[in-house]
CHARMM internal coordinates of N, CA and C (Angstrom, degrees):
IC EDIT
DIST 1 N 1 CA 1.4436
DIST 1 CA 1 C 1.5318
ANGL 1 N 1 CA 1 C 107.82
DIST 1 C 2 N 1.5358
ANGL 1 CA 1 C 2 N 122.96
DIHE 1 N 1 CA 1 C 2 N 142.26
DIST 2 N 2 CA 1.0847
ANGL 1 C 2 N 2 CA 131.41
DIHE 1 CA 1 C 2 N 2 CA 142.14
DIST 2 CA 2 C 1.0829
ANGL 2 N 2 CA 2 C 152.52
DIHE 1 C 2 N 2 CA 2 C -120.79
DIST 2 C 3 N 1.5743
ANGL 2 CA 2 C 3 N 130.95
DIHE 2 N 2 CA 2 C 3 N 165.67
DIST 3 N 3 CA 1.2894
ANGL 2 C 3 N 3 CA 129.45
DIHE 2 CA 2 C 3 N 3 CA 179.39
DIST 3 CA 3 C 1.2999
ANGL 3 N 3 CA 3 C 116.07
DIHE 2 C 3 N 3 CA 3 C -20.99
DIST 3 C 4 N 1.2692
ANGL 3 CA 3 C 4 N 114.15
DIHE 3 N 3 CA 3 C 4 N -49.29
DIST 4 N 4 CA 1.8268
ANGL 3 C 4 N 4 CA 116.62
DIHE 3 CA 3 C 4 N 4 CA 175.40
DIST 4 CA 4 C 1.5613
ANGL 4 N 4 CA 4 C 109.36
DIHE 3 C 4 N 4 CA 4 C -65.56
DIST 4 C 5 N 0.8489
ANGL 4 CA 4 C 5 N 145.27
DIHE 4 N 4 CA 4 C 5 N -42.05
DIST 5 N 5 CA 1.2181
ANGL 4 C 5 N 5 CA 153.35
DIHE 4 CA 4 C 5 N 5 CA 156.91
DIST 5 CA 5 C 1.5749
ANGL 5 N 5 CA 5 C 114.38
DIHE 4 C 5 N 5 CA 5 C -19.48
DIST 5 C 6 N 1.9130
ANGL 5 CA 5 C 6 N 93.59
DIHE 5 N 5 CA 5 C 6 N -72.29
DIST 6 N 6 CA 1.5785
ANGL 5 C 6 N 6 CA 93.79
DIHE 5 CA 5 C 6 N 6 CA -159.85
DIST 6 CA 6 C 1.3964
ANGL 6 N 6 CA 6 C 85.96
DIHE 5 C 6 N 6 CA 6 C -67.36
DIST 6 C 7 N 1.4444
ANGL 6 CA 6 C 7 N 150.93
DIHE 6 N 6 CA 6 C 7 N -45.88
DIST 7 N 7 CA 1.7010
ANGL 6 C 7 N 7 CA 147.32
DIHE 6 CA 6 C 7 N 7 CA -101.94
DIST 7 CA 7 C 2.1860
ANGL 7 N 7 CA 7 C 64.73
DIHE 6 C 7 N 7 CA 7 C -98.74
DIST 7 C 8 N 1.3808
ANGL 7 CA 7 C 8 N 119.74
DIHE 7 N 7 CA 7 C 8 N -56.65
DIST 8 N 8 CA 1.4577
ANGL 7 C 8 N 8 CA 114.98
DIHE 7 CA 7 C 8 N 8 CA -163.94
DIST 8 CA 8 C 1.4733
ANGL 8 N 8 CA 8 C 107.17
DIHE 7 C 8 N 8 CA 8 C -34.78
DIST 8 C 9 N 1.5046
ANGL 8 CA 8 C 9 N 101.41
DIHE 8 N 8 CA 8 C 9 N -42.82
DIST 9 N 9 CA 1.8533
ANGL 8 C 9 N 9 CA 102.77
DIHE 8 CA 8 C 9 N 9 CA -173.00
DIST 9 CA 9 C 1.3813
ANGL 9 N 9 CA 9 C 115.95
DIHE 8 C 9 N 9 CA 9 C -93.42
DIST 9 C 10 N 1.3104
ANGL 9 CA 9 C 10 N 120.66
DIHE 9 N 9 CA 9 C 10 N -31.23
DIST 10 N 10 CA 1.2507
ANGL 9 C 10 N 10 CA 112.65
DIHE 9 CA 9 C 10 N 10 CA 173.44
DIST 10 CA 10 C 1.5954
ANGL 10 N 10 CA 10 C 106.51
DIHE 9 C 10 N 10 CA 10 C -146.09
DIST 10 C 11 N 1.2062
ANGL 10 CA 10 C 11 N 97.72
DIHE 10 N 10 CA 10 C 11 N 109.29
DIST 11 N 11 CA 1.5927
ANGL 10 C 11 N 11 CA 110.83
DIHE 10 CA 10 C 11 N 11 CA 171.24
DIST 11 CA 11 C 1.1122
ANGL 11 N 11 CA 11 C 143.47
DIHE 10 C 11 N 11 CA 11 C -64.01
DIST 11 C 12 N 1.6986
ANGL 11 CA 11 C 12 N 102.75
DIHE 11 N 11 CA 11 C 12 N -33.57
DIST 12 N 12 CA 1.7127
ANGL 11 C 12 N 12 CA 109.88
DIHE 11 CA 11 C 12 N 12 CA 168.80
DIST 12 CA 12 C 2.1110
ANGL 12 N 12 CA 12 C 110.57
DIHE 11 C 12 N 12 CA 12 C -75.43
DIST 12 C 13 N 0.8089
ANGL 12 CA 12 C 13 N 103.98
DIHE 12 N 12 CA 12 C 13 N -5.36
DIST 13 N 13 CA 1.6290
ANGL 12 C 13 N 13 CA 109.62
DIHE 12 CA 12 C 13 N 13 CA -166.92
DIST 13 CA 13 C 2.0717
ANGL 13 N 13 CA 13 C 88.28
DIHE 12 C 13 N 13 CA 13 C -63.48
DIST 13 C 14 N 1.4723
ANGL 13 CA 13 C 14 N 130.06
DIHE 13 N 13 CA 13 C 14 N 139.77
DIST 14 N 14 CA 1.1295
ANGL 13 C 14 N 14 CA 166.76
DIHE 13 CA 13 C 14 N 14 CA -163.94
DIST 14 CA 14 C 1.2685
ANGL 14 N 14 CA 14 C 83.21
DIHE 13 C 14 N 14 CA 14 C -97.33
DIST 14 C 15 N 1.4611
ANGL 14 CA 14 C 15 N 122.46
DIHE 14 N 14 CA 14 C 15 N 150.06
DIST 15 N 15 CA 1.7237
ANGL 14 C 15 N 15 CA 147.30
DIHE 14 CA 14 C 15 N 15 CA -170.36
DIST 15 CA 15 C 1.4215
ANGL 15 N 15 CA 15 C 90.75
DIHE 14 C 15 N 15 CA 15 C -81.43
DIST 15 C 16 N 1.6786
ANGL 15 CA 15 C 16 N 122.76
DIHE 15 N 15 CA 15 C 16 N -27.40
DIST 16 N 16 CA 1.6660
ANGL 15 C 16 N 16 CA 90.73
DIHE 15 CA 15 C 16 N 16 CA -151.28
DIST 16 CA 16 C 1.7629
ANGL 16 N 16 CA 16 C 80.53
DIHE 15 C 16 N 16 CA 16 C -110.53
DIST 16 C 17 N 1.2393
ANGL 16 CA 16 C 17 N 132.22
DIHE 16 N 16 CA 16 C 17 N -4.28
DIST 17 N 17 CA 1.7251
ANGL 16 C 17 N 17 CA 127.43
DIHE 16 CA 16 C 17 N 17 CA 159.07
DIST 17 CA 17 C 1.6771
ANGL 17 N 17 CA 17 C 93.09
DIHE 16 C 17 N 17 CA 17 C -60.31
DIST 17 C 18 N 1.1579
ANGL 17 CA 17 C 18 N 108.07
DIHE 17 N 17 CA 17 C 18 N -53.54
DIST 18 N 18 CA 2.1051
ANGL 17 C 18 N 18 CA 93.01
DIHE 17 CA 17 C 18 N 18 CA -169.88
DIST 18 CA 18 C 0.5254
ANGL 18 N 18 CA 18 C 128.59
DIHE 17 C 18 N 18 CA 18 C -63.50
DIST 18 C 19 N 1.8562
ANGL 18 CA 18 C 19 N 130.23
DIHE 18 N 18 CA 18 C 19 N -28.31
DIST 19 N 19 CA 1.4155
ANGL 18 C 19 N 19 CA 133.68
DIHE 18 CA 18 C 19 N 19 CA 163.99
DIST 19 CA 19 C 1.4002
ANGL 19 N 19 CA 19 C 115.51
DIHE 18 C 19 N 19 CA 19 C -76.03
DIST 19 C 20 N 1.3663
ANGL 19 CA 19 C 20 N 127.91
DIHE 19 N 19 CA 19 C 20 N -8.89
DIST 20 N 20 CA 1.6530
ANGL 19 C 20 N 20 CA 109.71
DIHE 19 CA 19 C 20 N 20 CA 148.73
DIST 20 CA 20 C 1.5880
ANGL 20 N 20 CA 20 C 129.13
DIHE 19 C 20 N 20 CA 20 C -89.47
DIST 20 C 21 N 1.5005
ANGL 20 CA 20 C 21 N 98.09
DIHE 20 N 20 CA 20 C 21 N 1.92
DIST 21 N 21 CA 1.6849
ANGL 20 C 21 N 21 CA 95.96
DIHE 20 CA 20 C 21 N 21 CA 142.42
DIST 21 CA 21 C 0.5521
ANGL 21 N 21 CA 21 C 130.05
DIHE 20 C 21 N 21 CA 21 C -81.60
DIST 21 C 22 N 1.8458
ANGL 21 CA 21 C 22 N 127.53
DIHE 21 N 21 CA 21 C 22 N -56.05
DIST 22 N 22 CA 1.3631
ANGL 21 C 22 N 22 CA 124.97
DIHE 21 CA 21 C 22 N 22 CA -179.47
DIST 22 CA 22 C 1.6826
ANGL 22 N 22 CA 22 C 110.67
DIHE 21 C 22 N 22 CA 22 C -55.89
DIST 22 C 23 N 1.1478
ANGL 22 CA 22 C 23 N 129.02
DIHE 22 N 22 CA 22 C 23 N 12.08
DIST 23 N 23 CA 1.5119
ANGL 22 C 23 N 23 CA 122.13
DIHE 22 CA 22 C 23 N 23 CA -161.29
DIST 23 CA 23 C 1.5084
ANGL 23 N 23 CA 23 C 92.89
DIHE 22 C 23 N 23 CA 23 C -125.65
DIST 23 C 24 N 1.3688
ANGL 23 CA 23 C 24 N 127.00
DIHE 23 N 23 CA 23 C 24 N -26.95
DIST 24 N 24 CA 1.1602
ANGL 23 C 24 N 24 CA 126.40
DIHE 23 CA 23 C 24 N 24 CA 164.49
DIST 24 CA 24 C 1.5884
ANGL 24 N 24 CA 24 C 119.97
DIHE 23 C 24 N 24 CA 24 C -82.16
DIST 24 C 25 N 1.2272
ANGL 24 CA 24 C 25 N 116.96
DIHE 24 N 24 CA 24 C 25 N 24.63
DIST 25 N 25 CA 1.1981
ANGL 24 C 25 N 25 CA 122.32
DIHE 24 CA 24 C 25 N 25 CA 171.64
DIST 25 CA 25 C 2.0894
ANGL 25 N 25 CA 25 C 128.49
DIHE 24 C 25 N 25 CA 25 C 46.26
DIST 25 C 26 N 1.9286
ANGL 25 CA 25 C 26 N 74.42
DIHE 25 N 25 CA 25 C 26 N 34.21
DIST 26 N 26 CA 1.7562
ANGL 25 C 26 N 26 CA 90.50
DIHE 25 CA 25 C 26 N 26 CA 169.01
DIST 26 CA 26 C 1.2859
ANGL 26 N 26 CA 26 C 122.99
DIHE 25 C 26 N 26 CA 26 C -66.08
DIST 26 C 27 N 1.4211
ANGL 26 CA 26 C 27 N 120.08
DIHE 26 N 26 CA 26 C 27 N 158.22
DIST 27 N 27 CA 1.6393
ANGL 26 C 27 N 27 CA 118.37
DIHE 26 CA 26 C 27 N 27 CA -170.81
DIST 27 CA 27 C 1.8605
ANGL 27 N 27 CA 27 C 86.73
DIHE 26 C 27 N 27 CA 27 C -111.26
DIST 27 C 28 N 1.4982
ANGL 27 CA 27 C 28 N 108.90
DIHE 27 N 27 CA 27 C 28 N -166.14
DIST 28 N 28 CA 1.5984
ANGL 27 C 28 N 28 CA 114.60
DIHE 27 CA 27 C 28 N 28 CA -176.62
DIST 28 CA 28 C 1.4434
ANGL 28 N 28 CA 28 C 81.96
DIHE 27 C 28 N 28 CA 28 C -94.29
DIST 28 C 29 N 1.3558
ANGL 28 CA 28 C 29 N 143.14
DIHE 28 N 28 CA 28 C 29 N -35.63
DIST 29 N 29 CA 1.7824
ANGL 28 C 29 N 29 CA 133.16
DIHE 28 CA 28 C 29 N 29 CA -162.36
DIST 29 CA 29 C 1.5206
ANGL 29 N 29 CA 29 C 87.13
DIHE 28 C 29 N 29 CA 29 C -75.37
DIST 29 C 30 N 1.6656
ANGL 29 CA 29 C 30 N 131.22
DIHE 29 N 29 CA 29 C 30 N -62.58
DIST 30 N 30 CA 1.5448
ANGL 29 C 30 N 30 CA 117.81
DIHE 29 CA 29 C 30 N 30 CA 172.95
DIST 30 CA 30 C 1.3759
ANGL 30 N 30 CA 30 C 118.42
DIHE 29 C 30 N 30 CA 30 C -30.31
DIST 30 C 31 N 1.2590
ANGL 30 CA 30 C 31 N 134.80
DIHE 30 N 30 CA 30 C 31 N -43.03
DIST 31 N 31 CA 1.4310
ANGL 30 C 31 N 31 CA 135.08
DIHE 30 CA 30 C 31 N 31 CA -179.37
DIST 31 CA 31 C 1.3824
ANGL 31 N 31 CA 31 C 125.02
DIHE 30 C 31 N 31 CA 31 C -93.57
DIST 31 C 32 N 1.2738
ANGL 31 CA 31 C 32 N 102.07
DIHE 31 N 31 CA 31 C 32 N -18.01
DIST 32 N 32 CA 1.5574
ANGL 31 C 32 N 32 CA 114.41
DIHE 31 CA 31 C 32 N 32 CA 165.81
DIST 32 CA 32 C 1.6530
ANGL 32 N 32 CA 32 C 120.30
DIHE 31 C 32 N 32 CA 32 C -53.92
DIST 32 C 33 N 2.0084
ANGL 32 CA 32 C 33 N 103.81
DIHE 32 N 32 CA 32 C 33 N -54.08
DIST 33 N 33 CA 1.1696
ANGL 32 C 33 N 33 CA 130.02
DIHE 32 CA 32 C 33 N 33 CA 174.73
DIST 33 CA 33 C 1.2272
ANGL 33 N 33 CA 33 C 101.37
DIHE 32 C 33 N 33 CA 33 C -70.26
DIST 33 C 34 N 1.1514
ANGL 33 CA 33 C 34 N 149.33
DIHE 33 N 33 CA 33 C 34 N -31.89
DIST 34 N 34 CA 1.1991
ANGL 33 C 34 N 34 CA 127.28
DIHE 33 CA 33 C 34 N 34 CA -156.43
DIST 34 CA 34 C 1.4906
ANGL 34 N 34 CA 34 C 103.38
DIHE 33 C 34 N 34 CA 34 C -103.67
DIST 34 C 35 N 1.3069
ANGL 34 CA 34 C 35 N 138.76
DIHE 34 N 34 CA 34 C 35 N -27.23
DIST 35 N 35 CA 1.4214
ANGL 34 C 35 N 35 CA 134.80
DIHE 34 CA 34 C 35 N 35 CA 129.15
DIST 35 CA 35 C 1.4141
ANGL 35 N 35 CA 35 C 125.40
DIHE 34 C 35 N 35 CA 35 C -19.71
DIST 35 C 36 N 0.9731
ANGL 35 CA 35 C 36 N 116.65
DIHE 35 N 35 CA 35 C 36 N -46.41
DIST 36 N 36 CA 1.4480
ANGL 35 C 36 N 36 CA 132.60
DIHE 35 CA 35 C 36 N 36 CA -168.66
DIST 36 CA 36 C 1.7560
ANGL 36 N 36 CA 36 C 83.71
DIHE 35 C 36 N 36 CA 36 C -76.10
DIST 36 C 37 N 1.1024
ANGL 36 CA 36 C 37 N 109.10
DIHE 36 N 36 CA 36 C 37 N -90.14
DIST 37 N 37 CA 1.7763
ANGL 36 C 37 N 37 CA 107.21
DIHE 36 CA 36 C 37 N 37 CA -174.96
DIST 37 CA 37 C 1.8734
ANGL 37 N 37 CA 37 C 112.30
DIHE 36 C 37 N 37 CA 37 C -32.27
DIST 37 C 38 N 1.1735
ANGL 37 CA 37 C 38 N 96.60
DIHE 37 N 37 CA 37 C 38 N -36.17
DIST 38 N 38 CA 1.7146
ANGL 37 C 38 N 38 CA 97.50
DIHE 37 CA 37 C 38 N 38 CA 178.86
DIST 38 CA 38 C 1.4753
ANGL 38 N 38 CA 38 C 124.17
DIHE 37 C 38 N 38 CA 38 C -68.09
DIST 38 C 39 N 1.4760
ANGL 38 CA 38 C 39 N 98.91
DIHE 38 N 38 CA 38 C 39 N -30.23
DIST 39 N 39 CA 1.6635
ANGL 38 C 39 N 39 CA 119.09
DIHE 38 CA 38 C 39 N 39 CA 167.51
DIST 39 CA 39 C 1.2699
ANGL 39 N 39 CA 39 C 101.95
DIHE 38 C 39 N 39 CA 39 C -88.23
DIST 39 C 40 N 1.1711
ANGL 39 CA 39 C 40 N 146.63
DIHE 39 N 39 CA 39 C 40 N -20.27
DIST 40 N 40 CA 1.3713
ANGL 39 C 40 N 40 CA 121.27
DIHE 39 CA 39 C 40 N 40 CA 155.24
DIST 40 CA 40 C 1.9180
ANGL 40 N 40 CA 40 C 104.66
DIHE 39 C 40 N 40 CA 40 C 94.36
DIST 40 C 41 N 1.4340
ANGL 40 CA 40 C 41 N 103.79
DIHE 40 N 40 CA 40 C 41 N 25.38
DIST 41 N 41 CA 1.6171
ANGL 40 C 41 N 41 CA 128.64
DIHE 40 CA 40 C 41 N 41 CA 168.58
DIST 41 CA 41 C 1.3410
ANGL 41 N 41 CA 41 C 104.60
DIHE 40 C 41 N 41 CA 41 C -69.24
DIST 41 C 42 N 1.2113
ANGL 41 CA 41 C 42 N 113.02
DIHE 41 N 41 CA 41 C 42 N 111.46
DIST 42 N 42 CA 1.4005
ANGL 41 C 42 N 42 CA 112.72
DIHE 41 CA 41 C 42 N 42 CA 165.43
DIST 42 CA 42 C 1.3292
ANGL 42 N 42 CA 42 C 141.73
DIHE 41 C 42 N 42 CA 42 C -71.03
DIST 42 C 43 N 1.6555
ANGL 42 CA 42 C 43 N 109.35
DIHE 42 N 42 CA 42 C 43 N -25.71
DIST 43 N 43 CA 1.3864
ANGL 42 C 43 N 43 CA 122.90
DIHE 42 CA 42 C 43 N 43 CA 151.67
DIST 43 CA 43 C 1.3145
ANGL 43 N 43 CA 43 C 113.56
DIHE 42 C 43 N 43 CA 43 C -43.29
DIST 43 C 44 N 1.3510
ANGL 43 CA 43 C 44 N 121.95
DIHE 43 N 43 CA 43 C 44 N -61.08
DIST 44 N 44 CA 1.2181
ANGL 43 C 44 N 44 CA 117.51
DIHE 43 CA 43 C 44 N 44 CA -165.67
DIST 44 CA 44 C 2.1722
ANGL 44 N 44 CA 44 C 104.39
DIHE 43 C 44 N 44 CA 44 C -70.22
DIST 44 C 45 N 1.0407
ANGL 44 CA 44 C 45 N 130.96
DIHE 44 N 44 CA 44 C 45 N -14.37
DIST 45 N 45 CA 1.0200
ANGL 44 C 45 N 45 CA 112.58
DIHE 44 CA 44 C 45 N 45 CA -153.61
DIST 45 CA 45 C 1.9385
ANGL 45 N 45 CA 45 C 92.93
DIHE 44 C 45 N 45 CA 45 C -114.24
DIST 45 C 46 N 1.7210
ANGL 45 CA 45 C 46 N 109.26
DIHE 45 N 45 CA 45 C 46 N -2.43
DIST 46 N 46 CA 1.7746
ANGL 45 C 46 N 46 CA 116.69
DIHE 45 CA 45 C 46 N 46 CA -177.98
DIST 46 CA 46 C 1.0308
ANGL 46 N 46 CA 46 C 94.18
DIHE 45 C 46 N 46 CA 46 C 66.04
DIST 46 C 47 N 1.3325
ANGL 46 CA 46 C 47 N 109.04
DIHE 46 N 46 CA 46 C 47 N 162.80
DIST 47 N 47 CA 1.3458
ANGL 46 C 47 N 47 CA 144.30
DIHE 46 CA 46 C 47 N 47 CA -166.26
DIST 47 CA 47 C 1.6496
ANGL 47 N 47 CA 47 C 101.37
DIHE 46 C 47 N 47 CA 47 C -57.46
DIST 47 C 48 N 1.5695
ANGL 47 CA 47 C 48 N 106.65
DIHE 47 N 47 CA 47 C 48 N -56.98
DIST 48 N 48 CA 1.5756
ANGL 47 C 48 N 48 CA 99.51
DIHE 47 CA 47 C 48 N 48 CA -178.98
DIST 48 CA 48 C 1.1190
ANGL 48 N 48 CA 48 C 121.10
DIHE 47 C 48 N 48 CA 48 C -116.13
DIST 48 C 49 N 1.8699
ANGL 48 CA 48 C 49 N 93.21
DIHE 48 N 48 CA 48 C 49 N 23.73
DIST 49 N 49 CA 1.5209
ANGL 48 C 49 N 49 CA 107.86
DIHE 48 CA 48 C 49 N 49 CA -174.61
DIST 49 CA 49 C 1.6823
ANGL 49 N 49 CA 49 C 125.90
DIHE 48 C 49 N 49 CA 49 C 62.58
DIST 49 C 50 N 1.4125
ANGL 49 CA 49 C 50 N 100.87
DIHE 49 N 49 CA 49 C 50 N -174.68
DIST 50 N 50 CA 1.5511
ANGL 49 C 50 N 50 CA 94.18
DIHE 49 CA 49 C 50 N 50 CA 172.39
DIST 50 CA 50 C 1.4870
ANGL 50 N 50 CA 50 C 107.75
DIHE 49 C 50 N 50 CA 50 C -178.26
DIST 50 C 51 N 1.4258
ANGL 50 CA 50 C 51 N 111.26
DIHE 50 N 50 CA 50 C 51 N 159.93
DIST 51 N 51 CA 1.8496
ANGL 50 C 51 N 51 CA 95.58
DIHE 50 CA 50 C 51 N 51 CA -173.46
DIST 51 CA 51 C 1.1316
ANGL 51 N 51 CA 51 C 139.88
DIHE 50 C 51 N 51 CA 51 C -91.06
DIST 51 C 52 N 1.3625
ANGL 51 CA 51 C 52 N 120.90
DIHE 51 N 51 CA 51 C 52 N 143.58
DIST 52 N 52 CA 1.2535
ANGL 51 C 52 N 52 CA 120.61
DIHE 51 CA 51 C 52 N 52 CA -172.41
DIST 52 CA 52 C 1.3805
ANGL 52 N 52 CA 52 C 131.30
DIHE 51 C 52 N 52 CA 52 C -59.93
DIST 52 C 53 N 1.6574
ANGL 52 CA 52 C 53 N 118.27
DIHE 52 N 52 CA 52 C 53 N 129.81
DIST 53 N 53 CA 1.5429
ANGL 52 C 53 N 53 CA 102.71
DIHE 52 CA 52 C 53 N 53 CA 170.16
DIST 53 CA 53 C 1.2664
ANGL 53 N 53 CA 53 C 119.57
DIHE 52 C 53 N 53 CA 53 C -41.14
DIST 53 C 54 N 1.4866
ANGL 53 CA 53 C 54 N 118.08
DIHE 53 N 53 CA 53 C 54 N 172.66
DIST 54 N 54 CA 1.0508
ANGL 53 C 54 N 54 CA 140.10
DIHE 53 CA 53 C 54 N 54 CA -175.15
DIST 54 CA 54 C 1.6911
ANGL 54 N 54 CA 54 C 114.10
DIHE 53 C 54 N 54 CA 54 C -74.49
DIST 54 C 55 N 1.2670
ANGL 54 CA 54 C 55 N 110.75
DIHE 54 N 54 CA 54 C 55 N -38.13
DIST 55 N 55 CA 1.5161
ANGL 54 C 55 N 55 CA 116.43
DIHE 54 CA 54 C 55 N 55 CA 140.77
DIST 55 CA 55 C 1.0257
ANGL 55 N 55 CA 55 C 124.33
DIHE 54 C 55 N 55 CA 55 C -69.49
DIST 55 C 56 N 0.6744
ANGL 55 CA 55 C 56 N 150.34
DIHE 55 N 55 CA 55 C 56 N -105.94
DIST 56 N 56 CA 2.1145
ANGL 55 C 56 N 56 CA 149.72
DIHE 55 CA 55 C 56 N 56 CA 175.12
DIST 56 CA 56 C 1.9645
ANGL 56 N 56 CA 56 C 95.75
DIHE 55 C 56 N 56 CA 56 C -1.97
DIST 56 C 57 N 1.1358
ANGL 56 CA 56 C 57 N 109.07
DIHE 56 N 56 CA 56 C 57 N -50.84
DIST 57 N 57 CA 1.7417
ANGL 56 C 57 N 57 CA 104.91
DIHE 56 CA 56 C 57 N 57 CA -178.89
DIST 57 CA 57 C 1.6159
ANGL 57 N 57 CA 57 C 103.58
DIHE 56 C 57 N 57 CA 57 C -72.44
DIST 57 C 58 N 0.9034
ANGL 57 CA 57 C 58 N 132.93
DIHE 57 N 57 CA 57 C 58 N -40.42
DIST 58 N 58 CA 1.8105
ANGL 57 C 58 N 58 CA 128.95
DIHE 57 CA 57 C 58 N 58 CA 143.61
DIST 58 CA 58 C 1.5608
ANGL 58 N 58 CA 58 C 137.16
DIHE 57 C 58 N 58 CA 58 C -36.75
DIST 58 C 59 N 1.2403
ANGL 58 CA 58 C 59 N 109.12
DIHE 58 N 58 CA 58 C 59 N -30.04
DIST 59 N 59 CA 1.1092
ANGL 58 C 59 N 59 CA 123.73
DIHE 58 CA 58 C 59 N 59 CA -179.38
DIST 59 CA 59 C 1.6424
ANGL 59 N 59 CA 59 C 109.05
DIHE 58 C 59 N 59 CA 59 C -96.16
DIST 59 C 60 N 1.7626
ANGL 59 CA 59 C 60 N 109.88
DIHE 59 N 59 CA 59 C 60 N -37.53
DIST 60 N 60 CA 1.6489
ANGL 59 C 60 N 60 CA 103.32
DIHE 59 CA 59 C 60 N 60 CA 161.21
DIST 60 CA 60 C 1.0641
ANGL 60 N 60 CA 60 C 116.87
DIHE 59 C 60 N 60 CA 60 C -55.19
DIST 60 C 61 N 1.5216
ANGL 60 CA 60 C 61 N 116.66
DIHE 60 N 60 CA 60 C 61 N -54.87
DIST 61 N 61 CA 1.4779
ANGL 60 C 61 N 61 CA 102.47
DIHE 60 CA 60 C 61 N 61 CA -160.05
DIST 61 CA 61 C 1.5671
ANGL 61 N 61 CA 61 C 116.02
DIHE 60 C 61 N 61 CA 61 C -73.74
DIST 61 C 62 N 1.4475
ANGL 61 CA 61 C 62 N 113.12
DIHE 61 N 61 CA 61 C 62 N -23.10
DIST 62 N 62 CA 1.8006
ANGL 61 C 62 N 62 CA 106.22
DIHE 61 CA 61 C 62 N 62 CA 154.60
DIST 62 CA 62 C 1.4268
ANGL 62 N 62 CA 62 C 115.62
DIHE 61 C 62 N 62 CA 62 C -49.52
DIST 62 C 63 N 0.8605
ANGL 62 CA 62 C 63 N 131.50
DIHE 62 N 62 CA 62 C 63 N -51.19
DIST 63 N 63 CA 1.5654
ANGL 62 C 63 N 63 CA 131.30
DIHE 62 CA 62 C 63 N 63 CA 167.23
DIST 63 CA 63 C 1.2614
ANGL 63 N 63 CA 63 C 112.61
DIHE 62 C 63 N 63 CA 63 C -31.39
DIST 63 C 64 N 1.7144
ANGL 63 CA 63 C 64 N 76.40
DIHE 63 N 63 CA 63 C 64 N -85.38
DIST 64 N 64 CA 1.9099
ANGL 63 C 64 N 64 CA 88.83
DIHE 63 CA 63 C 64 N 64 CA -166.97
DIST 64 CA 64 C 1.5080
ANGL 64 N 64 CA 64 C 109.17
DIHE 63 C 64 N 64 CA 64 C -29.77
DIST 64 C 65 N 1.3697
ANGL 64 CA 64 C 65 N 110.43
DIHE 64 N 64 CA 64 C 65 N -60.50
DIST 65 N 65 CA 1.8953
ANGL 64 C 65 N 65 CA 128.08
DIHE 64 CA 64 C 65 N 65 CA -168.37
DIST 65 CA 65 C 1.6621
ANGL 65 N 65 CA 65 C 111.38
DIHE 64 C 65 N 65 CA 65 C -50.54
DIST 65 C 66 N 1.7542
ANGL 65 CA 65 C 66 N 98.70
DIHE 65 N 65 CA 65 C 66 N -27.99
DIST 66 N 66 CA 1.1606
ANGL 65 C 66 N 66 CA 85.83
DIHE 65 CA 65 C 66 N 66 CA -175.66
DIST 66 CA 66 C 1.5520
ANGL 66 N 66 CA 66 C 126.18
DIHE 65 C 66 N 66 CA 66 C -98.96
DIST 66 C 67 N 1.5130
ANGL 66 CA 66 C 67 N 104.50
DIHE 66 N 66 CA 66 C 67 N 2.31
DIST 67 N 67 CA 1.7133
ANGL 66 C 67 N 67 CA 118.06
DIHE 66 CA 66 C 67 N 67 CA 178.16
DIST 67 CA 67 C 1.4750
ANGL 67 N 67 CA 67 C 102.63
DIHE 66 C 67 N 67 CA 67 C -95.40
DIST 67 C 68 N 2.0924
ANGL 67 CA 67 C 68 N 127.88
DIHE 67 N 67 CA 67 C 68 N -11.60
DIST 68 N 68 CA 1.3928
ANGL 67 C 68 N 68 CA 117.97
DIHE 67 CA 67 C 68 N 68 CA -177.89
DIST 68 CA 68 C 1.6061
ANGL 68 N 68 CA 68 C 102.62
DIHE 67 C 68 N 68 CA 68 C -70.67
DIST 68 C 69 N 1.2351
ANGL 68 CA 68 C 69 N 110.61
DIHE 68 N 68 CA 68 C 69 N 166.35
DIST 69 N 69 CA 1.2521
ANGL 68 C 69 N 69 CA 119.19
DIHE 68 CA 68 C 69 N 69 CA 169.17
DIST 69 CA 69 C 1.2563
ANGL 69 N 69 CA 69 C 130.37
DIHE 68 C 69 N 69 CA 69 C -78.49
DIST 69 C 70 N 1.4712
ANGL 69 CA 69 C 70 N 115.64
DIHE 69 N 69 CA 69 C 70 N 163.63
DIST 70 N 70 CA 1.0644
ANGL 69 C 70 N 70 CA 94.10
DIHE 69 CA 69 C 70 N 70 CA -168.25
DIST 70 CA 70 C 1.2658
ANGL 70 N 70 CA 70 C 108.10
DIHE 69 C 70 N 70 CA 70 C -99.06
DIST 70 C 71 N 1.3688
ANGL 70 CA 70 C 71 N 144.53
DIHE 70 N 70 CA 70 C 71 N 171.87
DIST 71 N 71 CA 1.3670
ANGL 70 C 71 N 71 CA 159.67
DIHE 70 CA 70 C 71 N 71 CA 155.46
DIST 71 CA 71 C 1.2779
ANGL 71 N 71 CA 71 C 132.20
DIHE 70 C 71 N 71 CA 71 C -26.78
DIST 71 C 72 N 1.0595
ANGL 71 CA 71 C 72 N 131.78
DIHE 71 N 71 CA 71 C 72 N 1.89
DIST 72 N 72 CA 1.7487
ANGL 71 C 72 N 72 CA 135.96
DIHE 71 CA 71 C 72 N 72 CA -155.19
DIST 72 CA 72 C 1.6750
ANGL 72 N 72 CA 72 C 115.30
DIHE 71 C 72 N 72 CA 72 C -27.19
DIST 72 C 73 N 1.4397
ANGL 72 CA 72 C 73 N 122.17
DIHE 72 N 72 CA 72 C 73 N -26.99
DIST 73 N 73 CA 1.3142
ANGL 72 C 73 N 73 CA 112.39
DIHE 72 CA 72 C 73 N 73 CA -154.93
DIST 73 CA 73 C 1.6306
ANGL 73 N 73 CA 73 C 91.08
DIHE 72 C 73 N 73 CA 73 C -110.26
END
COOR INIT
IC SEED 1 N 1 CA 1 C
IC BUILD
């Protein structure tokens, strides 16, 4: 995967969030899914769901971490 890749799927993501995907040896279906879980798609996650690889659970929490806010105080 590359930089062009992730920026296609997610644009706000920071150079140094993409290079610990690309460094964790995510595919575009790893980041595909893990979008999908970050958006909160229920298709993608089944009825009672199920757990994420160890990549794809890497790739949420870059997400997730990177849409929380930040800290000001």
């Amino acid at each position: 995967m590359t930089r062009d890749d992730i920026a296609h799927s997610v644009a706000h993501l920071d150079d140094v969030k993409a290079a610990e995907v690309i460094a964790a040896g995510a595919t575009v279906r790893d980041l595909d899914e893990a979008i999908a879980w970050a958006a909160g798609e229920s298709d993608a996650m089944g009825e009672l769901g199920h757990p994420l690889s160890s990549v794809t659970a890497l790739i949420y929490d870059v997400l997730t971490a990177a849409e929380e806010p930040e800290d000001k105080g």
